[in-house]
C-alpha atoms as one frame of an Amber mdcrd trajectory, in Angstrom:
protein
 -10.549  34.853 359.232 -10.026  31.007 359.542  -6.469  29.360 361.013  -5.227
  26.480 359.734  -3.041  24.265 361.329  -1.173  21.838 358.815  -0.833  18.429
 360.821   1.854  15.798 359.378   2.090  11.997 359.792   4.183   9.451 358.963
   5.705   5.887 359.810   8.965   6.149 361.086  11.257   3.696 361.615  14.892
   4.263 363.639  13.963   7.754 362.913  13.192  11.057 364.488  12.428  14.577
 363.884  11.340  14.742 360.769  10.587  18.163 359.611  11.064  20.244 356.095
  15.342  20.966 355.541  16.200  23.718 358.155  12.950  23.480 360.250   9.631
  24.296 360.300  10.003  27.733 359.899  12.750  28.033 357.364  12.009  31.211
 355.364  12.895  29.147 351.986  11.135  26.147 352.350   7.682  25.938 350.384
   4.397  24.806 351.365   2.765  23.419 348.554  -1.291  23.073 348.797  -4.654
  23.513 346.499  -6.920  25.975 347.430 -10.496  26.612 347.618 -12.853  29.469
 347.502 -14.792  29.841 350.809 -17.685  31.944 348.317 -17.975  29.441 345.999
 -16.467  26.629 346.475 -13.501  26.002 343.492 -10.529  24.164 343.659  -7.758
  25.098 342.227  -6.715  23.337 339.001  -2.783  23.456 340.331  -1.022  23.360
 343.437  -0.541  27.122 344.951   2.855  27.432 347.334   3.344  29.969 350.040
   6.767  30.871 351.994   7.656  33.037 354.699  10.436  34.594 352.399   7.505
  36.187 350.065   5.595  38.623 351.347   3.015  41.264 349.708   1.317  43.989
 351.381  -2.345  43.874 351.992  -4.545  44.360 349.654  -7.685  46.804 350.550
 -10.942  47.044 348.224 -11.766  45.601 345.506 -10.105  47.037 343.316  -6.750
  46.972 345.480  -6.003  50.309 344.608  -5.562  50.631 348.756  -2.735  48.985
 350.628  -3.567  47.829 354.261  -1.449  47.360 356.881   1.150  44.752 357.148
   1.868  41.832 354.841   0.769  38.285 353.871   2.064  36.036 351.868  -0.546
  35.123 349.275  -3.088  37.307 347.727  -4.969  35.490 344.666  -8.326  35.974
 342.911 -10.643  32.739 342.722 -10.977  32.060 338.964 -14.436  31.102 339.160
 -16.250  33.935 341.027 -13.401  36.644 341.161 -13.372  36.731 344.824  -9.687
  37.845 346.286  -8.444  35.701 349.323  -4.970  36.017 351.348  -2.996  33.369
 353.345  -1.030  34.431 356.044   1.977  32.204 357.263   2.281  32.434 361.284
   5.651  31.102 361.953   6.876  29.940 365.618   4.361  27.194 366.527   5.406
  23.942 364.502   7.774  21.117 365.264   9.255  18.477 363.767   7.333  14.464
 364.138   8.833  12.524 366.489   9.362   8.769 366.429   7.111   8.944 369.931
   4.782  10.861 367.639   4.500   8.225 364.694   4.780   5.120 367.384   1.480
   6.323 369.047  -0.157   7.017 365.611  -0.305  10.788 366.413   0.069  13.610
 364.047   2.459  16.850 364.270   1.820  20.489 363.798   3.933  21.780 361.300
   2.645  25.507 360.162  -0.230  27.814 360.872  -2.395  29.658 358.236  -4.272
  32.696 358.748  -6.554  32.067 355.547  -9.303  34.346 354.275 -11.456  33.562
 351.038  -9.580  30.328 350.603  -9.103  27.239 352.651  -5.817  25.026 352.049
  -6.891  21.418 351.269  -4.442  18.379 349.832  -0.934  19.258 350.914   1.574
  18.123 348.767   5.133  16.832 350.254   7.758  18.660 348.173  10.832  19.982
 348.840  13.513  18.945 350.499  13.277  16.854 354.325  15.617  16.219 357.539
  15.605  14.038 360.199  17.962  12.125 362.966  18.285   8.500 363.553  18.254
   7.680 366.910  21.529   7.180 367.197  22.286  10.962 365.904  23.091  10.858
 362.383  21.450  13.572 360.716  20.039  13.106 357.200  19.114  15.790 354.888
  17.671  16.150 351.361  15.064  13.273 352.351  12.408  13.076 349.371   8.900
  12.329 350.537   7.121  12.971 347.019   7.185   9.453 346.812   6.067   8.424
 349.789   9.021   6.291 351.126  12.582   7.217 352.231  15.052   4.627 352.791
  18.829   4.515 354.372  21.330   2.935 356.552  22.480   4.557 359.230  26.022
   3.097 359.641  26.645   4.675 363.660  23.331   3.227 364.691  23.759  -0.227
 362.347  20.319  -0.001 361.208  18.094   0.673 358.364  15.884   3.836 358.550
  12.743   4.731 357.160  10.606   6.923 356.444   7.203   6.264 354.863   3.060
   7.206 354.511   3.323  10.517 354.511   0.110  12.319 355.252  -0.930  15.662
 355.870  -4.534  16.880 357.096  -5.524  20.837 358.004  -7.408  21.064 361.368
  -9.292  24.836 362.412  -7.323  26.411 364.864  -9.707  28.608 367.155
């Protein structure tokens, strides 16, 4: 059993909190990722997504005939090599990026993954965003699949921005 800690930075600009629509831990919001095999070493073709929302009980044996105890949120079999891994979400221990954070070049925890057979690799920003000027206006539905959000905040009489989105996985002992 590996954790994963999914890490995000951006540049903000008259900007704060940013963080997937309805926080971090928003049961809806989906975490979109390619996987690889731990065994042998595949990547996955397409993008795999995991949210707190879905859950599946654990699978025992190989031929999963056994239910263990407790839930996770993914269970899939590596193409290659046939070997079943799970990822776990553990919710409670993410926050949003701060402007302080993106200012001082620093990254953000965001989620943590309890991942066995498979580690996450090449997060993909999909889905919908917030974040707060910071003069308090609240916008929602931000886009980051293309690597640049851009507004006016009319209360603070600026221009916002968000842009260079990146996201790295760090072990989490």
């Amino acid at each position: 059993m590996v954790k994963f800690m999914l890490l995000i930075k951006a540049e903000l600009d008259n900007i704060t909190d940013l963080q997937p629509q309805g926080g971090c831990d928003d049961d809806n919001f989906r975490y979109y990722f390619k996987l690889k095999c731990t065994l042998c070493g595949e990547i996955t073709q397409k993008e795999t997504y995991v949210r707190l929302v879905e859950t599946v009980p654990h699978p025992v044996g190989k031929d999963h005939t056994r239910l263990g105890k407790g839930h996770t949120h993914l269970v899939q079999k590596c193409k290659f090599c046939g070997r079943d891994g799970t990822i776990t979400m553990i919710s409670g221990l993410g926050r949003p990026l701060t402007h302080a954070d993106s200012a001082a070049g620093k990254s953000a925890p965001l989620m943590l993954f309890d991942c066995r057979g498979f580690e996450p690799l090449d997060y993909v920003f999909r889905g919908e965003w917030e974040a707060e000027s910071l003069k308090g206006t609240i916008f929602e539905g931000i886009d980051l699949s293309g690597d640049e959000f851009v507004e006016y905040d009319e209360r603070g009489e600026a221009p916002v921005m968000t842009s260079r989105p990146s996201a790295t996985f760090n072990v989490v002992k």
